[in-house]
N, C-alpha and C positions, 0 to 999 in steps of 0.2 A: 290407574293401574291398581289391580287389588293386591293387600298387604300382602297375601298368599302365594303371589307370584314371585315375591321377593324373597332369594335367599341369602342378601350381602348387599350391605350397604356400611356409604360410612356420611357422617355429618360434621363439615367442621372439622375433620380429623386435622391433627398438627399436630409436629413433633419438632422440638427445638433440643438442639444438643451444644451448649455452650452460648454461643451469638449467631451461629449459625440455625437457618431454619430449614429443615430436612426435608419437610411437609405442611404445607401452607392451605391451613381451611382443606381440606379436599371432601368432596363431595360426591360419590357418585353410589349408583344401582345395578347390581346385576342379577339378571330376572331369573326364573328356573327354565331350565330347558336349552339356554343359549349360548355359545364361545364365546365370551366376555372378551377383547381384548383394552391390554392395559397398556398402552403404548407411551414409548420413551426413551431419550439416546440413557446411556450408563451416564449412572450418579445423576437420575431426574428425581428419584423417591421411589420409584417403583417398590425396590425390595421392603425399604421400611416403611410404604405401605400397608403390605399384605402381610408382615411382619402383626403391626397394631392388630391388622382386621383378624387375624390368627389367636392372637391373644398372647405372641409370643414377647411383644415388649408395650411397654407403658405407655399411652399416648401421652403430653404434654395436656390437650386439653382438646377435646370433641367425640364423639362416640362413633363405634364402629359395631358392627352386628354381622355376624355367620351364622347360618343355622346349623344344626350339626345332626350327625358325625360330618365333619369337614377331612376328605383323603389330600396332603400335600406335600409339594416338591419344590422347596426354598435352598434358594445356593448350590445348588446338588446335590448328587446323592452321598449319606456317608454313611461307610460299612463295610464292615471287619473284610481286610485286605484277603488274609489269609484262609476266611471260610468262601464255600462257594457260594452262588445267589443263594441259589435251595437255602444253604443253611440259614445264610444270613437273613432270608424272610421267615423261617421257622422261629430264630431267636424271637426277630419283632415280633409275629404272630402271640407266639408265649407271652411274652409281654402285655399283647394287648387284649387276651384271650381269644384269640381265633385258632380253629385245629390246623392239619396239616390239610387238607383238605382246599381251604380257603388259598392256603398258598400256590397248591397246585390250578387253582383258578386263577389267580391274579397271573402266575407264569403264563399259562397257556393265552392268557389278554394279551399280553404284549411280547408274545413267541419265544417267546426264552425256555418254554419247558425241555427242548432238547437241549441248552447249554446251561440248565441248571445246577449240576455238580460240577460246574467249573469252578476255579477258584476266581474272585471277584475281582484280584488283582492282574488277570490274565484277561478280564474283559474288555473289549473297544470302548469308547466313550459313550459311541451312541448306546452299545448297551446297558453299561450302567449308568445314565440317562433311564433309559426302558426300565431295568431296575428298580429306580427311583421312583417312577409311574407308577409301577407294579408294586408298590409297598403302600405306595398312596390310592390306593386301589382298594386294598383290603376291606371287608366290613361293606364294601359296594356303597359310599359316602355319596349325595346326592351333591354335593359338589364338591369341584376337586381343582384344587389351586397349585397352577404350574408356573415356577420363575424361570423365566425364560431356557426351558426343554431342551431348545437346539442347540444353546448355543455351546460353540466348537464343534459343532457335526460335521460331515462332511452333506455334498446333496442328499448322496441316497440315504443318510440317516437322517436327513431334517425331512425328508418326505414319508419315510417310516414314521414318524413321529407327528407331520400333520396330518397321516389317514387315521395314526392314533385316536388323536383330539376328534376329529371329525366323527370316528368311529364311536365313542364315548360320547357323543351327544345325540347321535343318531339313535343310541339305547337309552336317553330320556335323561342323563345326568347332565349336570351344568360343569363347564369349565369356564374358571377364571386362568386366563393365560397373560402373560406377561411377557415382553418381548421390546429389542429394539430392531427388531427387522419389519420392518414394511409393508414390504411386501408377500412376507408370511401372510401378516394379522388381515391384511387385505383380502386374502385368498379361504382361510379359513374360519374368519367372525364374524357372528352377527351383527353387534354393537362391539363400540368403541371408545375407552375413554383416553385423551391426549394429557400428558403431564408434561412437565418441563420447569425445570429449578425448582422440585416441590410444587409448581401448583396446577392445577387443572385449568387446562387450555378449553375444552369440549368434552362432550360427551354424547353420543348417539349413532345412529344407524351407518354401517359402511357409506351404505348407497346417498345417503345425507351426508354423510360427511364430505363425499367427493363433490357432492352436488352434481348440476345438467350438465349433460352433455353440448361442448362449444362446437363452432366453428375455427378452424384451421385454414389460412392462407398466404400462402406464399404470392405476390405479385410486386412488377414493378412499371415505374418507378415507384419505393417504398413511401417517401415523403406523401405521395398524391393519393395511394392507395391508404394509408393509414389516414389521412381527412378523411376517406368516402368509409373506411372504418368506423371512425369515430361517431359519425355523425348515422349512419346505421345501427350503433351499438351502443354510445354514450362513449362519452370521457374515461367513465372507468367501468367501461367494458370492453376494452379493447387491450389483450399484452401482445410485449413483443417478442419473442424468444432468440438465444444468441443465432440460432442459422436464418433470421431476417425474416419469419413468416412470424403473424400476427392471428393471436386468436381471440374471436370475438364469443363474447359470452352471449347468444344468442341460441335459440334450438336448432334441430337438423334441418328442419323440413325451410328455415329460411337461405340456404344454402344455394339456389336457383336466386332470388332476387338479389345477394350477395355478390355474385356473378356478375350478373345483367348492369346491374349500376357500375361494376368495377369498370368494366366494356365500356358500357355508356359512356364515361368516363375517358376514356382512351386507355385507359390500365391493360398492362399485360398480364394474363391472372396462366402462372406457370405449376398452380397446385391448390386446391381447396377439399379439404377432407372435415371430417368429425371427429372432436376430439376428448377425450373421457378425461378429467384430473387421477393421478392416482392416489394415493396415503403419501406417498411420498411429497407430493407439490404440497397437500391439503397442511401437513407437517411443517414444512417447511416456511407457509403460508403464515402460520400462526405463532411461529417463535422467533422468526425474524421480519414480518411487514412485509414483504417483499413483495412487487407488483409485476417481477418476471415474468416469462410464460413457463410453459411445462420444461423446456430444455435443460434451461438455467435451475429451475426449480429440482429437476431430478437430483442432478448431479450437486448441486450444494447439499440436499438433501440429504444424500447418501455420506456425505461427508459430515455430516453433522451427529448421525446417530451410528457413525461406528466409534 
């Protein structure tokens, strides 16, 4: 990969606060052009992360790099209750010498220009959420780093919010996104990196990260049907999921031969489909060992990163 593509990296990054270790070694790359996502349940390191790689606190010891102007939205947004957006993006703008002009662009990105003389503390979450975007916007920053956007939205503002992102990469800027939803980062990233107690699990492509597409089978009896599994797919290519069907890590198109041997067999085969992992198993896969299939794997999943 050429240096040039890279706008954010971090090497070894760690931060230790006390005996505790907040950020262990982490290491990853986010390219230009792509929705980075930073995936992890609350209290993995995410925020003091992107904290170090900001420049806003001290790493303990490894380095971290942004190219800049960097536009960002850590913790939420924060801002004067009493003035409206309008205002409150004019103050910043002054501050950071932008005109009014620049403010009326960043509004009009993320729709607020008709609820801009509102008062700020009359706004829904998801808008100053948008707000927050809209400040980190300013200056048109080639990348723009968001700690988790959604969170507290209801649907329709978490979907206002991932056409956002979507939208903002589609006009050539990079976002680093941060998130412990799932099935968000699933839906709108390119690359992915997995954190967990501080340290990085993986790093790379959604579609890698889930890996192939399995085979899915329900048949019985299950004892006879998981040998003719086993021995089609290997010992540890075979889960078993809590409603009693078994997915063999195999590709689609063996799905006929699959079949044929269960039969052969004398197997009653009552359902065999394709079956994709999502972030959520892939997750789940990697902070707890777990040999489940997708079932089991969903739902502890989902329970692990709220």
């Amino acid at each position: 990969m050429n240096a040039h593509d890279t706008v954010a990296s971090t090497e070894n990054l760690t931060k230790v606060y006390g005996d505790r270790v907040a950020v262990d070694k982490v290491t990853m790359t986010v390219r230009r052009g792509e929705v980075y996502g930073f995936l992890g349940p609350n209290g993995a390191g995410k925020t003091t992360t992107l904290r170090m790689l900001l420049g806003l606190i001290r790493p303990t010891s490894g380095t971290a790099y942004a190219t800049s102007p960097v536009g960002a939205l850590i913790e939420g947004p924060g801002f004067f209750p009493y003035l409206s957006g309008r205002a409150n993006l004019r103050t910043l703008a002054r501050s950071r010498g932008f005109d009014d002009a620049e403010v009326e662009r960043v509004l009009e990105r993320v729709d607020l220009a008709g609820r801009g003389d509102d008062r700020f503390k009359g706004y829904s979450l998801g808008m100053k959420q948008r707000l927050g975007v809209a400040a980190a916007l300013m200056g048109d920053p080639e990348l723009i780093v968001l700690d988790e956007p959604t969170n507290g939205l209801d649907p329709a503002g978490m979907a206002d919010m991932r056409a956002l992102v979507v939208d903002l990469a589609r006009g050539g800027q990079t976002v680093l996104l941060s998130s412990h939803l799932l099935a968000e980062v699933q839906e709108i990233c390119h690359r992915v990196a997995v954190i967990n107690d501080g340290r990085l699990l993986r790093e790379g492509g959604v579609a890698e990260l889930r890996g192939g597409i399995s085979i899915r089978v329900r048949a019985t009896p299950e004892p006879e049907a998981l040998a003719v599994a086993m021995r089609l797919a290997g010992d540890d290519g075979v889960q078993r999921t809590t409603d009693g069907a078994l997915q063999l890590t195999l590709p689609p198109d063996q799905a006929p031969r699959v079949t044929r041997e269960l039969v052969s067999a004398g197997i009653d085969v009552h359902e065999i489909t394709t079956a994709e992992r999502s972030l959520e198993e892939v997750f789940f896969d990697l902070t707890s060992g777990s040999t489940t299939g997708s079932t089991t794997g969903s739902t502890a999943t989902k329970e692990a990163v709220r």
